[in-house]
C-alpha positions, 0 to 999 in steps of 0.5 A: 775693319775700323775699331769701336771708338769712345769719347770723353769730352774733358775740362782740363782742370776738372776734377770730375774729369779724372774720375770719368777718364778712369771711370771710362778706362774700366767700362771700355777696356780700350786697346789705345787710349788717345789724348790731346797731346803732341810729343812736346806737352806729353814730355811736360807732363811727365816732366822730360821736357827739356827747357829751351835755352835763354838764347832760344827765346831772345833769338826768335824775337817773335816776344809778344807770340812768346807772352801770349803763349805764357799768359794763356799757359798761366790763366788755365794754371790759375783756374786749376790752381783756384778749383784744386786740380792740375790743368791737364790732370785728366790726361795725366790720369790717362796716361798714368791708367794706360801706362798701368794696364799696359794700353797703348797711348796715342798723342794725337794733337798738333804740335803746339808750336805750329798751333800758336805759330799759325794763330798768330800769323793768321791775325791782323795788327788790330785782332792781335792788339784786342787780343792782347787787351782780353788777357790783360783784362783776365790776368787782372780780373781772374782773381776776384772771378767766381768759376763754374767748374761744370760750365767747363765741360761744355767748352775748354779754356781755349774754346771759350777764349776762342768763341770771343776771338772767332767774331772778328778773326774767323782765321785766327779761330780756325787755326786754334780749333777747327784745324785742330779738330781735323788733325785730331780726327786724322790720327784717331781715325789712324787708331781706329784703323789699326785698333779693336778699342779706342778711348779719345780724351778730348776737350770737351770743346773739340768733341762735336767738331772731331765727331763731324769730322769722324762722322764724313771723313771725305771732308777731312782736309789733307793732313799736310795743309794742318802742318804746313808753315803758313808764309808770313803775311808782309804786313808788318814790313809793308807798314814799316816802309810805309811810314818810311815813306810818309814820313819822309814826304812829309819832311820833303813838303815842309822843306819846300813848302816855305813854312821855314826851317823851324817847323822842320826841326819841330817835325823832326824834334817830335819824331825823335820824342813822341817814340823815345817817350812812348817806348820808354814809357811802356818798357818802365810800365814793364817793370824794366831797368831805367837803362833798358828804357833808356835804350828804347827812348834812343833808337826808337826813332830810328827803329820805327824808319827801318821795318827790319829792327825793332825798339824792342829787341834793343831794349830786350838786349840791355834788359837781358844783360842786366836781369841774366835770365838763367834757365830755371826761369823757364820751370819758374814761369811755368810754376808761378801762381800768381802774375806778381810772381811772373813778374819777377822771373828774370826772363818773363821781365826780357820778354815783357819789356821786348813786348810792350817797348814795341808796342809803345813804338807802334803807337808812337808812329800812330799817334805822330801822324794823327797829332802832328799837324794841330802840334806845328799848327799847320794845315795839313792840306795847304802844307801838301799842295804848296810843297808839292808845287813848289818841289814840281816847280823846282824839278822842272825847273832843273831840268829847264836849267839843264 
């Protein structure tokens, strides 16, 4: 027989949350309590978590998934710390009431390394770049922002951040919330099983999707489908040998297309300045050392023709050296109140220049094809069709020779 379930639909930096979790505690006597949290977030809220070492961090080289994982992190302590209250204080009070009273806790959430992993794989190139731009644009407009406390109890932060995302990512939305939804209806459906009274302390923007799921368990995906490691769309290795592949094309056409060696070094020349300036550029804007920038500058070129290595993690190497990150950084990331504050961890620095020095890689690439033609002053069309007769022309002739 399935036990009585009761939810309460949370904000996670609410202070009238807590009042309504504790409130709830005494009107149902529940028998467990479930909260949105996974083994991992549950130990930081009742500070064991162990920090990862600073190899950890540098050795994943996944740096832009780490930033987004900080600054989302960063933008909810932020809202808590403007309204007064802890972000996850209404779980805390949960699990302080149940802790208390001797009742039962259950971590029902996702593993949120999974989570983020799965968000992140989900996404494109061009929804991963906008973004990036929507938390650039909160970090810097959060401060003068007026927040409604009460218009947080009809979404949590990440909901809301989500709903934007959802427009042109359905994947990306589904892998933030609706799996979530399922995976927190399997394991509160769990408790029910094997419990009289159970208490789930939600998101308010995962209640109606939980409740649905609650409400026809028959769709319920399989719990292994919400775990599982998504395989890693190629995306990123196929643009590399891409661009691998064009640019030598283009060296090829212009060799024999009769347009003269000088044109040929231009082309080269360009390569070798629109990256090393963009990715210099974008790791200065990052506040990191002149040598880490000048350590992108001279492998970008190079980096952006081999899909396996990036500018960014030569530059992440040199930053590192030179800013040694400790591991209290990670307690300091997670404690500063202010983005300038972040700025000036050690470790947050290595994972930004890592970040923006790839970035101004990328863009090298983008904007060399787009730009490279007008720059040498030829015409894209006449340069392809005359190189390819003529390397045509000296292939069969060759083979003629032969």
């Amino acid at each position: 027989m399935k036990g009585e379930l009761r939810v309460v639909g949370t904000a996670h930096v609410s202070a009238k949350s807590v009042e309504e979790v504790r409130r709830a505690i005494d009107e149902f006597s529940p028998d467990v309590i479930a909260v949105e949290l996974d083994p991992a977030r549950y130990a930081v809220i009742r500070k064991q978590a162990r920090d990862p070492s600073v190899q950890d961090i540098l050795e994943t080289k996944n740096f832009t998934q780490v930033l987004v994982q900080w600054i989302l992190a960063y933008l909810q302590r932020r809202i808590g710390l403007d309204l007064g209250v802890e972000p996850g204080a209404e779980m805390k009070a949960a699990i302080e009431e149940a802790e208390s009273r001797g009742i039962a806790i259950g971590l029902v959430d996702r593993d949120i390394n999974i989570t983020l992993r799965r968000f992140w794989k989900s996404l494109s190139f061009l929804e991963k770049l906008k973004m990036l731009y929507a938390l650039a644009v909160s970090v810097v407009s959060i401060d003068g922002e007026e927040i409604d406390v009460e218009s947080l109890k009809e979404q949590d932060m990440l909901t809301m951040a989500m709903d934007e995302f959802r427009k042109f990512s359905p994947n990306g939305a589904r892998a933030l919330i609706d799996e979530r939804d399922a995976y927190l209806a399997h394991h509160i459906a769990g408790l029910m099983e094997g419990h009289s009274r159970v208490l789930a302390v939600l998101g308010a923007g995962h209640v109606q999707g939980v409740m649905k799921y609650l409400d026809a368990p028959e769709t319920l995906p399989p719990l292994g489908e919400l775990t599982a490691e998504m395989k890693s769309r190629p995306w990123g290795l196929i643009f590399g040998v891409a661009v691998t592949a064009l640019f030598l094309f283009l060296l090829l056409a212009i060799a024999f297309s009769g347009v003269g060696l000088e044109v040929l070094g231009m082309a080269l020349l360009y390569w070798v300045l629109v990256h090393g300036v963009l990715t210099a550029v974008f790791t200065l804007a990052a506040r990191g050392h002149p040598l880490s920038a000048l350590t992108g500058f001279g492998v970008s070129w190079f980096t952006a023709l081999n899909p396996l290595v990036a500018a960014g993690w030569f530059a992440a190497i040199v930053e590192a050296r030179i800013r040694k990150p400790a591991p209290a950084d990670f307690r300091r990331i997670f404690e500063a109140e202010s983005f300038s504050q972040m700025m000036k961890v050690p470790l947050f620095r290595v994972v930004l220049v890592a970040a923006l020095a790839n970035l101004g890689s990328t863009l090298g690439t983008i904007l060399y094809f787009m730009f490279i033609f007008p720059v040498l002053g030829i015409d894209p069309g006449v340069l392809i069709t005359q190189g390819l007769s003529n390397m045509w022309n000296a292939v069969t002739g060759l083979f003629s020779w032969t």
